[in-house]
PyMOL Python script that loads the backbone (N, CA, C, O; Angstrom):
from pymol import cmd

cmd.read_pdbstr("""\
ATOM      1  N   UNK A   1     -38.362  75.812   0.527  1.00  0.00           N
ATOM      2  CA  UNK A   1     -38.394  76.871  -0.437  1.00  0.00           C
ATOM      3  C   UNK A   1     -39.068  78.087   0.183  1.00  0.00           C
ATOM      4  O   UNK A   1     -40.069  77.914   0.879  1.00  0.00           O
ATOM      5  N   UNK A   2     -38.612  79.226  -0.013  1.00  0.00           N
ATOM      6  CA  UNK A   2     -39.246  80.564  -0.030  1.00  0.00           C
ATOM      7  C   UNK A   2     -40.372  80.596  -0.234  1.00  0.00           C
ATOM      8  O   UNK A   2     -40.971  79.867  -1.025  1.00  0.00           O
ATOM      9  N   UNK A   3     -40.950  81.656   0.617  1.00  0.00           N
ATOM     10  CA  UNK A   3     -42.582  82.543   0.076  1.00  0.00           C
ATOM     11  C   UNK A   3     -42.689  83.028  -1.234  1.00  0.00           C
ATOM     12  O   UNK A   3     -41.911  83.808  -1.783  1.00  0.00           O
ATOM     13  N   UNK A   4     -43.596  82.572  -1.654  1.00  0.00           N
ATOM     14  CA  UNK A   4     -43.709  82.974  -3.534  1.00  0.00           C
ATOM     15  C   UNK A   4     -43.985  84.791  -3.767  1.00  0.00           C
ATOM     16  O   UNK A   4     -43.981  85.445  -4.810  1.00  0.00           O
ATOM     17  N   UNK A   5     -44.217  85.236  -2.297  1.00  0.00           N
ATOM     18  CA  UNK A   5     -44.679  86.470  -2.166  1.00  0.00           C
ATOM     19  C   UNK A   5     -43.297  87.461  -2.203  1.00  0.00           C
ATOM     20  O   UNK A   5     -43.309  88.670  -2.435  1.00  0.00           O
ATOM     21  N   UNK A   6     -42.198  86.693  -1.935  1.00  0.00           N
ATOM     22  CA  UNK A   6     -40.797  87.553  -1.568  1.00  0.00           C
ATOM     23  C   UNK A   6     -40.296  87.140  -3.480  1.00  0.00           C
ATOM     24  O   UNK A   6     -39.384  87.818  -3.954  1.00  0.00           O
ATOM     25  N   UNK A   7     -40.739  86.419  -4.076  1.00  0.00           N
ATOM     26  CA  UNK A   7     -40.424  86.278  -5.306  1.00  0.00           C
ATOM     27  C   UNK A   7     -40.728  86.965  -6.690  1.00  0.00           C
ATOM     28  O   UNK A   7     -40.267  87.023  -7.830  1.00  0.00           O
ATOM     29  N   UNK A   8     -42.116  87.616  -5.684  1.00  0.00           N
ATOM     30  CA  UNK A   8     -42.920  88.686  -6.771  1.00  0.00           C
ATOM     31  C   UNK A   8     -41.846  89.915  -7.173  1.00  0.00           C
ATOM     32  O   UNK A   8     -41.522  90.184  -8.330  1.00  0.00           O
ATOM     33  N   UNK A   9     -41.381  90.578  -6.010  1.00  0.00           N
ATOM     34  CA  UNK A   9     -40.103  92.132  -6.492  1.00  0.00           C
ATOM     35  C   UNK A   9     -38.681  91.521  -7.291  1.00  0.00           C
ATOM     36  O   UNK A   9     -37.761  92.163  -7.797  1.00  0.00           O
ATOM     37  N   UNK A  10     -38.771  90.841  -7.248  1.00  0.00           N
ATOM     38  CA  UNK A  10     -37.234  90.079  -7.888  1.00  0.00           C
ATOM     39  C   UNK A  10     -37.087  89.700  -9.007  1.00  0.00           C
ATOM     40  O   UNK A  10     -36.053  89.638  -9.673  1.00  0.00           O
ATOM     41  N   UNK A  11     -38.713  89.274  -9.411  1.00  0.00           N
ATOM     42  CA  UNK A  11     -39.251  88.983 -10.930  1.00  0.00           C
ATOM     43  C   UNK A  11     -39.504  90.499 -11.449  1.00  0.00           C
ATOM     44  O   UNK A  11     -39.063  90.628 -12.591  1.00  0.00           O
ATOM     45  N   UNK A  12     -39.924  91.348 -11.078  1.00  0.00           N
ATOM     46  CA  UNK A  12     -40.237  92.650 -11.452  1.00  0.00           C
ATOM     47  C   UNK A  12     -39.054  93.754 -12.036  1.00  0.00           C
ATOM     48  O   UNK A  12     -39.037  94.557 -12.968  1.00  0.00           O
ATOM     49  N   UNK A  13     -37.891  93.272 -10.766  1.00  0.00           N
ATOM     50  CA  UNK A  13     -36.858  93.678 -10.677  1.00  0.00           C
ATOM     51  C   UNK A  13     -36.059  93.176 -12.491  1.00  0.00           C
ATOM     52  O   UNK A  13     -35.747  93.801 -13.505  1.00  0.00           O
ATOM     53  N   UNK A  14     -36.025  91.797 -12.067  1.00  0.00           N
ATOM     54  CA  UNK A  14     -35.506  90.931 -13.713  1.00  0.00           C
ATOM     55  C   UNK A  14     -36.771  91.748 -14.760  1.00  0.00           C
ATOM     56  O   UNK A  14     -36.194  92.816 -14.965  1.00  0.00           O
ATOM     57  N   UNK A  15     -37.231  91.782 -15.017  1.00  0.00           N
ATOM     58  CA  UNK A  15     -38.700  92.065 -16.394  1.00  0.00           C
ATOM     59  C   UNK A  15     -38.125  93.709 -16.756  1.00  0.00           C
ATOM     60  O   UNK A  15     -37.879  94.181 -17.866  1.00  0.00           O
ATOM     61  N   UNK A  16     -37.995  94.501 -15.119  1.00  0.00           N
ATOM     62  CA  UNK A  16     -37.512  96.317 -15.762  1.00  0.00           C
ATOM     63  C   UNK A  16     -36.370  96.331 -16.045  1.00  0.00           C
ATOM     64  O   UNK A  16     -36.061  97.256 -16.797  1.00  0.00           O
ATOM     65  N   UNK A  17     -35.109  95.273 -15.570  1.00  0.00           N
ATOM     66  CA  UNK A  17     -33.631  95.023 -16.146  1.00  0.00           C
ATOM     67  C   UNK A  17     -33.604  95.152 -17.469  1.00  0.00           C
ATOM     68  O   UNK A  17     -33.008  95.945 -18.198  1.00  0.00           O
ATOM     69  N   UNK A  18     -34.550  93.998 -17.749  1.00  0.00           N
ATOM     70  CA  UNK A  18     -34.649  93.007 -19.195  1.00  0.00           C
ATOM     71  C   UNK A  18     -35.221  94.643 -20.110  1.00  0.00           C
ATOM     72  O   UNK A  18     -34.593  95.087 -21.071  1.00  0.00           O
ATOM     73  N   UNK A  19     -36.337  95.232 -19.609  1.00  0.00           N
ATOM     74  CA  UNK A  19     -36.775  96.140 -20.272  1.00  0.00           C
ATOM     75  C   UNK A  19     -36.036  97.479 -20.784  1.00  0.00           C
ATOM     76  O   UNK A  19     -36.157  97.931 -21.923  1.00  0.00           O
ATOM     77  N   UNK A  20     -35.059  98.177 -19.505  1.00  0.00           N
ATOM     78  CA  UNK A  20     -34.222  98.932 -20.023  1.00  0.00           C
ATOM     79  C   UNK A  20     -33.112  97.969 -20.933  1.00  0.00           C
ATOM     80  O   UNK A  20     -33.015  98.436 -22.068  1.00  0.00           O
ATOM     81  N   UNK A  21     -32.438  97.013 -20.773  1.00  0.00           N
ATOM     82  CA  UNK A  21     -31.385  97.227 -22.023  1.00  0.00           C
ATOM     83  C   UNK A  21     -32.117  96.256 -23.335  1.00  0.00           C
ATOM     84  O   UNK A  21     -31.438  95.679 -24.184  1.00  0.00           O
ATOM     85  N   UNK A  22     -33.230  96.234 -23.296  1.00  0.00           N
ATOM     86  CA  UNK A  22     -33.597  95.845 -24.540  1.00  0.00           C
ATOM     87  C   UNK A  22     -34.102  97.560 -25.091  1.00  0.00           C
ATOM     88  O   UNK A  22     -34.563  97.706 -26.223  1.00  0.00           O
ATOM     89  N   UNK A  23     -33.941  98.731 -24.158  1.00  0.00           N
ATOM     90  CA  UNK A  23     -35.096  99.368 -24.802  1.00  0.00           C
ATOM     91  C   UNK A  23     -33.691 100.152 -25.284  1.00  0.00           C
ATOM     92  O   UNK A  23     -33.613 100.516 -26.458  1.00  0.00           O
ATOM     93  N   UNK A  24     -32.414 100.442 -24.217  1.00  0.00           N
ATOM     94  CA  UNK A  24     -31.482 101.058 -25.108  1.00  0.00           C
ATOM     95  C   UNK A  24     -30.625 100.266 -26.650  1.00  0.00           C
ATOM     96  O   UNK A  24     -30.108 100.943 -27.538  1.00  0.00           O
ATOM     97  N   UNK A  25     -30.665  98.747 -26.635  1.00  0.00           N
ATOM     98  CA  UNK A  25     -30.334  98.629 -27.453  1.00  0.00           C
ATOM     99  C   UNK A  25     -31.728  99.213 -28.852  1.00  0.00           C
ATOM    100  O   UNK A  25     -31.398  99.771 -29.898  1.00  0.00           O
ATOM    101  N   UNK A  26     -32.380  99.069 -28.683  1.00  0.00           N
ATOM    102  CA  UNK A  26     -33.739  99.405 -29.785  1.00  0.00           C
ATOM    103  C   UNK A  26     -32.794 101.283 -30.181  1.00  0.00           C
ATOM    104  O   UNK A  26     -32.296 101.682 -31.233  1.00  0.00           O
ATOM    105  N   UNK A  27     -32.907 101.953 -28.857  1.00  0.00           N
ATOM    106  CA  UNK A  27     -32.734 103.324 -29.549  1.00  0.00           C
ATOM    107  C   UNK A  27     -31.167 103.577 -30.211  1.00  0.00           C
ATOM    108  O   UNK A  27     -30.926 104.537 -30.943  1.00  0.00           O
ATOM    109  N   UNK A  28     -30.598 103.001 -29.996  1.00  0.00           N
ATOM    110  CA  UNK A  28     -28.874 102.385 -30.500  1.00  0.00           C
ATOM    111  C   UNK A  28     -29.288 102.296 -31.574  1.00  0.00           C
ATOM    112  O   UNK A  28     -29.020 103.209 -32.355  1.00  0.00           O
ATOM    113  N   UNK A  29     -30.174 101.060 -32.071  1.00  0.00           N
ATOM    114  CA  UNK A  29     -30.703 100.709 -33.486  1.00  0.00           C
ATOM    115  C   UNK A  29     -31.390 101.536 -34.325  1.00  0.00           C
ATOM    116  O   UNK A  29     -31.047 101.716 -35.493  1.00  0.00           O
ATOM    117  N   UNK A  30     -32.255 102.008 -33.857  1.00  0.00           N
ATOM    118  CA  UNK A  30     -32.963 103.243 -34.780  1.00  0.00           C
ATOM    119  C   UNK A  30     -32.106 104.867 -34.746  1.00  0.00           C
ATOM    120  O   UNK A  30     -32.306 105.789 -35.536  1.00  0.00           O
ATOM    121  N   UNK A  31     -31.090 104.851 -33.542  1.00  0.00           N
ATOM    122  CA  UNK A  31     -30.786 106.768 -33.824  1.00  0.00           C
ATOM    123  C   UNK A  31     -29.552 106.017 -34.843  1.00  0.00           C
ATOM    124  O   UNK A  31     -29.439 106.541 -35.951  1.00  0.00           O
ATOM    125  N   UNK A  32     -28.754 104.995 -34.582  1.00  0.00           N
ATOM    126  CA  UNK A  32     -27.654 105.100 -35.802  1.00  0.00           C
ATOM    127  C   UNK A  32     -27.889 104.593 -37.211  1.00  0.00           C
ATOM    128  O   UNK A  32     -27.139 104.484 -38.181  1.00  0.00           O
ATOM    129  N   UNK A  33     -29.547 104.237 -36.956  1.00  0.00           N
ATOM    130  CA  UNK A  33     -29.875 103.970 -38.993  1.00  0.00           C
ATOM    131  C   UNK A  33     -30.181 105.918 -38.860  1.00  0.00           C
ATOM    132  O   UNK A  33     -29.975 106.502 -39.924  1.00  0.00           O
ATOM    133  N   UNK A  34     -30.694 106.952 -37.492  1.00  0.00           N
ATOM    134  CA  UNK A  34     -30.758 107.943 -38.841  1.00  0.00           C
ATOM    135  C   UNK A  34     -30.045 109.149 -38.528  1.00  0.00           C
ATOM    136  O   UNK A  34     -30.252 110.281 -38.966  1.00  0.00           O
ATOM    137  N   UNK A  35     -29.049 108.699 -37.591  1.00  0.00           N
ATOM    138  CA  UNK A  35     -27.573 109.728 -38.179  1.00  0.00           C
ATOM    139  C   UNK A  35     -26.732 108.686 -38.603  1.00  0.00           C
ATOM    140  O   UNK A  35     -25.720 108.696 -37.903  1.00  0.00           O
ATOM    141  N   UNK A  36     -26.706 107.730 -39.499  1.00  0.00           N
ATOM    142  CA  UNK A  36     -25.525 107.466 -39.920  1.00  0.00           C
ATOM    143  C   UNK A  36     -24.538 106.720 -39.283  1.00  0.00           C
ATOM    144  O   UNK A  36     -23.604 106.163 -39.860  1.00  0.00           O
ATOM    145  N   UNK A  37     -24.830 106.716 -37.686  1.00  0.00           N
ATOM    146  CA  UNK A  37     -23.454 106.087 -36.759  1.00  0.00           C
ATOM    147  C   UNK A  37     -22.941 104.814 -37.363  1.00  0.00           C
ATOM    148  O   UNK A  37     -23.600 103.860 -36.951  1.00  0.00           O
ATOM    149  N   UNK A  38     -22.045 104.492 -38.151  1.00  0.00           N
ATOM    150  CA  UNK A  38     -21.232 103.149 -38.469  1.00  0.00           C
ATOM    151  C   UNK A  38     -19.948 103.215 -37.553  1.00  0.00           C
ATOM    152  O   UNK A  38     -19.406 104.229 -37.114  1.00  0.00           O
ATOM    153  N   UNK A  39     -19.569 101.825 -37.360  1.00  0.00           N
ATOM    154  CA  UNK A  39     -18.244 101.856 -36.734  1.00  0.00           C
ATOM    155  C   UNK A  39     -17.348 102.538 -37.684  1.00  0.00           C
ATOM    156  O   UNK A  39     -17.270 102.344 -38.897  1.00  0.00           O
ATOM    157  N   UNK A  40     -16.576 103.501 -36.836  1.00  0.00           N
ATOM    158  CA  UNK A  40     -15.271 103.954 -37.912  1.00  0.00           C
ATOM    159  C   UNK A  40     -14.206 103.315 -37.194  1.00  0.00           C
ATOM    160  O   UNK A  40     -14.244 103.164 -35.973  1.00  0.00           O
ATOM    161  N   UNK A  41     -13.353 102.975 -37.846  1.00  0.00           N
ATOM    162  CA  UNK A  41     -12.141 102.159 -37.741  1.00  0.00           C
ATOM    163  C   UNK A  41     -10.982 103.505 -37.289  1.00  0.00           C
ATOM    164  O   UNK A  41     -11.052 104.604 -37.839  1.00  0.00           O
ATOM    165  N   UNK A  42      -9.883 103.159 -36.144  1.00  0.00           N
ATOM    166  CA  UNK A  42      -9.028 104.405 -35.787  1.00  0.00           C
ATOM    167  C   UNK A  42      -8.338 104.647 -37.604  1.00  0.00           C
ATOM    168  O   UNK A  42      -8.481 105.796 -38.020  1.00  0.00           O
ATOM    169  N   UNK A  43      -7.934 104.056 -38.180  1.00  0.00           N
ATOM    170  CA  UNK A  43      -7.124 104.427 -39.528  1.00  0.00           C
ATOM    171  C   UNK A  43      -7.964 105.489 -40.027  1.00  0.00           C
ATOM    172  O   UNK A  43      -7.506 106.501 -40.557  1.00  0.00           O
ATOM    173  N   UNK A  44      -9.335 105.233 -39.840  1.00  0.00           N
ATOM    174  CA  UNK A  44     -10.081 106.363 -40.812  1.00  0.00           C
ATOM    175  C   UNK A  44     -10.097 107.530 -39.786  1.00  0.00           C
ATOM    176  O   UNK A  44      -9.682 108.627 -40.158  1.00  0.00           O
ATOM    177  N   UNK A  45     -10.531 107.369 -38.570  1.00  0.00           N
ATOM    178  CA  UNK A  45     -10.633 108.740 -37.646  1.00  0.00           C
ATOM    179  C   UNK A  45      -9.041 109.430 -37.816  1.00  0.00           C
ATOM    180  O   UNK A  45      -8.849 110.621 -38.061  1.00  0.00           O
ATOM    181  N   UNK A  46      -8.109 108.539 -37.654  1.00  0.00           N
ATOM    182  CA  UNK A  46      -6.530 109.119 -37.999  1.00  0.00           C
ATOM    183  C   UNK A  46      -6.457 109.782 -39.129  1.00  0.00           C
ATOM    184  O   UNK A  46      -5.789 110.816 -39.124  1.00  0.00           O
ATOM    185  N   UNK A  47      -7.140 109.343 -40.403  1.00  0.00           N
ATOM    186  CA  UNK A  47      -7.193 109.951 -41.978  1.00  0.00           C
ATOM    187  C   UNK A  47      -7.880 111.631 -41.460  1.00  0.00           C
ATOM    188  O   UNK A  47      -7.397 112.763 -41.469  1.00  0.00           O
ATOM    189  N   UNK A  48      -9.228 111.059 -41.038  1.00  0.00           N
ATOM    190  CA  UNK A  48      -9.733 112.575 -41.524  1.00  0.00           C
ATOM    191  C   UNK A  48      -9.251 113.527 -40.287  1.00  0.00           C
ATOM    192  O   UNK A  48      -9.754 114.645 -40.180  1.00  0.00           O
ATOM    193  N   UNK A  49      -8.434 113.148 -39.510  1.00  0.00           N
ATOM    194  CA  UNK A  49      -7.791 113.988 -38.716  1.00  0.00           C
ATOM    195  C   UNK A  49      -6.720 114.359 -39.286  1.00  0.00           C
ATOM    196  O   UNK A  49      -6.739 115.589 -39.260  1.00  0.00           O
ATOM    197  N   UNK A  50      -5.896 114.039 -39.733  1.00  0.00           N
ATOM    198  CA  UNK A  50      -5.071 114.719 -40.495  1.00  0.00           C
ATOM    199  C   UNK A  50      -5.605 115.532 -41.496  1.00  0.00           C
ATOM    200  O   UNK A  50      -5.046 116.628 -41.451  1.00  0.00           O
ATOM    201  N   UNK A  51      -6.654 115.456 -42.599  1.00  0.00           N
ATOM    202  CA  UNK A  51      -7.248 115.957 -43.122  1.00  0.00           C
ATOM    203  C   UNK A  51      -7.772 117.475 -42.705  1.00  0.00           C
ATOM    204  O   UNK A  51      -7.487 118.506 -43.313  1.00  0.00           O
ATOM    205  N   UNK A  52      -8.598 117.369 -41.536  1.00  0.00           N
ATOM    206  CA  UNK A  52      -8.790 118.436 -41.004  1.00  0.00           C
ATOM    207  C   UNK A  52      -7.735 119.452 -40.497  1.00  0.00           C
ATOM    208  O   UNK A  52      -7.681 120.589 -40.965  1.00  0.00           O
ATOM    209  N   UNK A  53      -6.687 118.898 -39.279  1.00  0.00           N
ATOM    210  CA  UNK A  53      -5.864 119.636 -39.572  1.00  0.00           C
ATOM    211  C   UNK A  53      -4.940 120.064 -41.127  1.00  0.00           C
ATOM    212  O   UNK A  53      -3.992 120.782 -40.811  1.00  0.00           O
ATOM    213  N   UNK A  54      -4.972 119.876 -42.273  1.00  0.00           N
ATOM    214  CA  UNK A  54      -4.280 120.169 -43.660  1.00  0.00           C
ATOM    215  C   UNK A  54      -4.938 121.580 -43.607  1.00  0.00           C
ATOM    216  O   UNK A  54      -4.328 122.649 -43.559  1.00  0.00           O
ATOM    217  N   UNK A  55      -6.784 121.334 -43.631  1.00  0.00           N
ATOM    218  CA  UNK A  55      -7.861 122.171 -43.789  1.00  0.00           C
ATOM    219  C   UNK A  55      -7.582 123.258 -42.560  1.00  0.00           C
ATOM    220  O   UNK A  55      -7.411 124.379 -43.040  1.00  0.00           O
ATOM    221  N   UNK A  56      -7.517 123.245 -41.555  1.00  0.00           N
ATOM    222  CA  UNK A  56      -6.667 124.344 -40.602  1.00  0.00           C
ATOM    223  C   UNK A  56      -5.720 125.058 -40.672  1.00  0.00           C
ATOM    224  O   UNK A  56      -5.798 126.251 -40.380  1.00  0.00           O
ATOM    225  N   UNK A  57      -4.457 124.400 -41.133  1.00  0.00           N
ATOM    226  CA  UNK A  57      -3.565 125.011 -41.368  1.00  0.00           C
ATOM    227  C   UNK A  57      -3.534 126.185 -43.046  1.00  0.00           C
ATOM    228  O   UNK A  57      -2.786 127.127 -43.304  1.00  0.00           O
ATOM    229  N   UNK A  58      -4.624 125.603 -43.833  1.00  0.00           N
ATOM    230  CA  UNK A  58      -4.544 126.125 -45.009  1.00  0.00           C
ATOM    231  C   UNK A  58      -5.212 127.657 -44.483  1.00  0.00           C
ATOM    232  O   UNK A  58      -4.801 128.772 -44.803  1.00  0.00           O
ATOM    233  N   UNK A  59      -5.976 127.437 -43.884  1.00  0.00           N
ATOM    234  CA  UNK A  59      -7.216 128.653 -43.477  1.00  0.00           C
ATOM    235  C   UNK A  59      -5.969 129.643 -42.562  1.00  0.00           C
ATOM    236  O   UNK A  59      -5.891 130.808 -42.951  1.00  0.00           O
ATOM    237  N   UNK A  60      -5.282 129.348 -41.717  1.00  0.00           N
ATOM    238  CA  UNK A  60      -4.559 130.002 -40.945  1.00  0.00           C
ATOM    239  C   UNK A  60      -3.598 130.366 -41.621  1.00  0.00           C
ATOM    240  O   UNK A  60      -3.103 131.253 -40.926  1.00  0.00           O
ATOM    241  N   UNK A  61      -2.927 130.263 -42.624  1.00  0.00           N
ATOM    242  CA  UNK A  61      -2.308 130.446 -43.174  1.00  0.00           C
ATOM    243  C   UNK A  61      -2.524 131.857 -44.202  1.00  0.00           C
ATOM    244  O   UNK A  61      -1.826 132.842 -44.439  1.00  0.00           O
ATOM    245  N   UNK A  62      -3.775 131.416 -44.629  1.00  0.00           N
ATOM    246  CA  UNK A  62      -4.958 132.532 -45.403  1.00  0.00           C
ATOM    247  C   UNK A  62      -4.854 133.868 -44.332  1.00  0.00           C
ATOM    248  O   UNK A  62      -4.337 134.980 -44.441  1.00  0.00           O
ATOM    249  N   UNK A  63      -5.472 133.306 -43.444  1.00  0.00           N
ATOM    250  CA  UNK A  63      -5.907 134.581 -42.624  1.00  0.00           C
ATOM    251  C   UNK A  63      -4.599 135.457 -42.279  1.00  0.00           C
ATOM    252  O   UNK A  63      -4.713 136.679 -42.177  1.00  0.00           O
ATOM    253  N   UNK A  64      -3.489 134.886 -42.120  1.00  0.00           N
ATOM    254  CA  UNK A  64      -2.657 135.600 -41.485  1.00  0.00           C
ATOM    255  C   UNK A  64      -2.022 136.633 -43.174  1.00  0.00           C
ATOM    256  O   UNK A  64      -1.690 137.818 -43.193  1.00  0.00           O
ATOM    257  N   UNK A  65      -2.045 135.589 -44.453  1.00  0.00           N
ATOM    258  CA  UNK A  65      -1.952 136.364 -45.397  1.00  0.00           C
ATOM    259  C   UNK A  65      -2.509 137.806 -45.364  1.00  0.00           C
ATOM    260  O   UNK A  65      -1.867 138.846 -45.507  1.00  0.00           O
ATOM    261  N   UNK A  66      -3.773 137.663 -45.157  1.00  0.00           N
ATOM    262  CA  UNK A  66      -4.957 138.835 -45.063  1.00  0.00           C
ATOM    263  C   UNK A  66      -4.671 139.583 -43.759  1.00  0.00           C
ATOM    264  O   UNK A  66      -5.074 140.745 -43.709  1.00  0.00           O
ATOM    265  N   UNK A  67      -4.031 139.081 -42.697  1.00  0.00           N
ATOM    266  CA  UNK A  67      -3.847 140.189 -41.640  1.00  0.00           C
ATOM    267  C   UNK A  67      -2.495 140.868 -42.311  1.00  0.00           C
ATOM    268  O   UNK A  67      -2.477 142.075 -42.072  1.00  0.00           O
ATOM    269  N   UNK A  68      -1.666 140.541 -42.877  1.00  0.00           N
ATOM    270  CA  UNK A  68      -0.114 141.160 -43.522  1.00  0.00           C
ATOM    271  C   UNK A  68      -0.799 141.935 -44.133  1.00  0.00           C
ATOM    272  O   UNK A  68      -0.967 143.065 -43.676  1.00  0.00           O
ATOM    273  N   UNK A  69      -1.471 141.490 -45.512  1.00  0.00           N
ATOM    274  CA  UNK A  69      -2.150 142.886 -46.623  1.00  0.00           C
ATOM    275  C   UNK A  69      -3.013 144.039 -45.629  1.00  0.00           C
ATOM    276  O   UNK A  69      -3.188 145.234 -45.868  1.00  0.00           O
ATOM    277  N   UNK A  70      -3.404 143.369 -44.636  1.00  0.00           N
ATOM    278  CA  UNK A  70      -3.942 144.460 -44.068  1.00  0.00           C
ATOM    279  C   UNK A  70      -3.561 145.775 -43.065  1.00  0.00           C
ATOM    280  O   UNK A  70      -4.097 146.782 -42.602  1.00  0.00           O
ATOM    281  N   UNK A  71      -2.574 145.236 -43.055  1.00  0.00           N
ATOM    282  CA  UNK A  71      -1.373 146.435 -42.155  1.00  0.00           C
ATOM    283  C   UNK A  71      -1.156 145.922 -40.941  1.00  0.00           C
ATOM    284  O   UNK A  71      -0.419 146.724 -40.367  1.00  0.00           O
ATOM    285  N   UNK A  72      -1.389 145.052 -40.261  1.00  0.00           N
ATOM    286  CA  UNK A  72      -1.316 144.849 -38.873  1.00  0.00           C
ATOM    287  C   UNK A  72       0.154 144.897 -39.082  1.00  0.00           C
ATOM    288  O   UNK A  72       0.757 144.823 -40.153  1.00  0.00           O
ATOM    289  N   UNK A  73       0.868 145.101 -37.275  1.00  0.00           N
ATOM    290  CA  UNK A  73       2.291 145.185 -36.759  1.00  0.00           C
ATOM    291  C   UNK A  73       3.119 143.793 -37.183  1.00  0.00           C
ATOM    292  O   UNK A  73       2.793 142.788 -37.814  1.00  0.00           O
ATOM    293  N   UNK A  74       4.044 144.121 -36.688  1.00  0.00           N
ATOM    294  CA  UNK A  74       4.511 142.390 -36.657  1.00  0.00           C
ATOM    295  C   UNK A  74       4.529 142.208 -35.422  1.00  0.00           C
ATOM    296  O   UNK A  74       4.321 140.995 -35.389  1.00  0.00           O
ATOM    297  N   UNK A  75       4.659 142.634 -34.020  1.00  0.00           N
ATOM    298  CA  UNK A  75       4.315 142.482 -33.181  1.00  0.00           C
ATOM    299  C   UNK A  75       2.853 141.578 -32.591  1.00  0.00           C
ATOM    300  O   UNK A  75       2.649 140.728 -31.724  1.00  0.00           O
ATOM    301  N   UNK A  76       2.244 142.119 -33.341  1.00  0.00           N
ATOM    302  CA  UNK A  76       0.592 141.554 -33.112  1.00  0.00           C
ATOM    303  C   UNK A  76       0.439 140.196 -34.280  1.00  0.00           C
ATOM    304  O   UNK A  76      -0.336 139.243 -34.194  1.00  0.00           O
ATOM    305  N   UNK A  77       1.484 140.493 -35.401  1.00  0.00           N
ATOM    306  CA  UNK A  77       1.424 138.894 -36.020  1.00  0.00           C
ATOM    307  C   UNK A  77       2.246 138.014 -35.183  1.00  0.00           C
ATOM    308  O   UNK A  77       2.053 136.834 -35.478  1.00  0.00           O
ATOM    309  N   UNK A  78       2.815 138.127 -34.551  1.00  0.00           N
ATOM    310  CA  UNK A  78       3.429 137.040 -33.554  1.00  0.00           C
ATOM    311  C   UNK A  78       2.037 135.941 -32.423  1.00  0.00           C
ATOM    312  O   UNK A  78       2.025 134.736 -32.172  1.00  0.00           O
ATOM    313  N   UNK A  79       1.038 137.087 -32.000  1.00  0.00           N
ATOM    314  CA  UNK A  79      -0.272 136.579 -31.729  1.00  0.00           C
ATOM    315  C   UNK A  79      -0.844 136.155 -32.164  1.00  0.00           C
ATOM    316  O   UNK A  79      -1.205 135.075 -31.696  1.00  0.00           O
ATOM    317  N   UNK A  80      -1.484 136.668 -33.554  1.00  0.00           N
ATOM    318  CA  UNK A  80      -2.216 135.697 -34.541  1.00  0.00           C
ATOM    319  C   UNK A  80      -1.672 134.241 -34.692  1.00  0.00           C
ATOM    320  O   UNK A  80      -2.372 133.253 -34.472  1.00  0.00           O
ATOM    321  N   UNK A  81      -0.440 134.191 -35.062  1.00  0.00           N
ATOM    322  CA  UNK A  81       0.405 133.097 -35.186  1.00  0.00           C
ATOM    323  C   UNK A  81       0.132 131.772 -34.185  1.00  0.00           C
ATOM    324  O   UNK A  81       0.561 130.691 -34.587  1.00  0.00           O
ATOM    325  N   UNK A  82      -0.342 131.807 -33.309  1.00  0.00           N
ATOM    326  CA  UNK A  82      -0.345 130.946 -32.029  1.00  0.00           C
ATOM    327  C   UNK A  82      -1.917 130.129 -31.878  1.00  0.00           C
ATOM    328  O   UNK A  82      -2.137 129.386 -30.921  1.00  0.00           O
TER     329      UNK A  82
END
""", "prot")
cmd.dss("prot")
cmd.show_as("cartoon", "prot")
cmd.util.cbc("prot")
cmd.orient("prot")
């Protein structure tokens, strides 16, 4: 068997392993109790993505209303548009 002395960095080595991923799972545990992080499922990220874009298109839609009342060219609404 080995020198117990070449066994000392290897144990040290295992103890700061052991220490970082016990210490990232801990901050995993406490930052997603306080933002909220739950697993979201793709169906729901797919939902409120569509959602958001609805909410985009409504606003762009607005604005370009408000660039017409406002006199712009139609030339330059071809830009807005994009």
């Amino acid at each position: 068997m080995g020198d117990p002395i070449n066994l000392i960095p290897a144990i040290q080595l295992i103890i700061a392993l052991l220490f970082w991923e016990m210490s990232k799972y801990l901050i995993r545990f406490l930052l997603g109790r306080t933002i909220g992080a739950d697993n979201v499922s793709r169906a729901d990220c797919e939902m409120h993505q569509e959602k958001i874009q609805m909410e985009l298109h409504a606003i762009k839609g607005i604005l370009l209303a408000v660039a017409m009342e406002s006199g712009i060219k139609a030339d330059q609404l071809q830009g807005l548009t994009k």
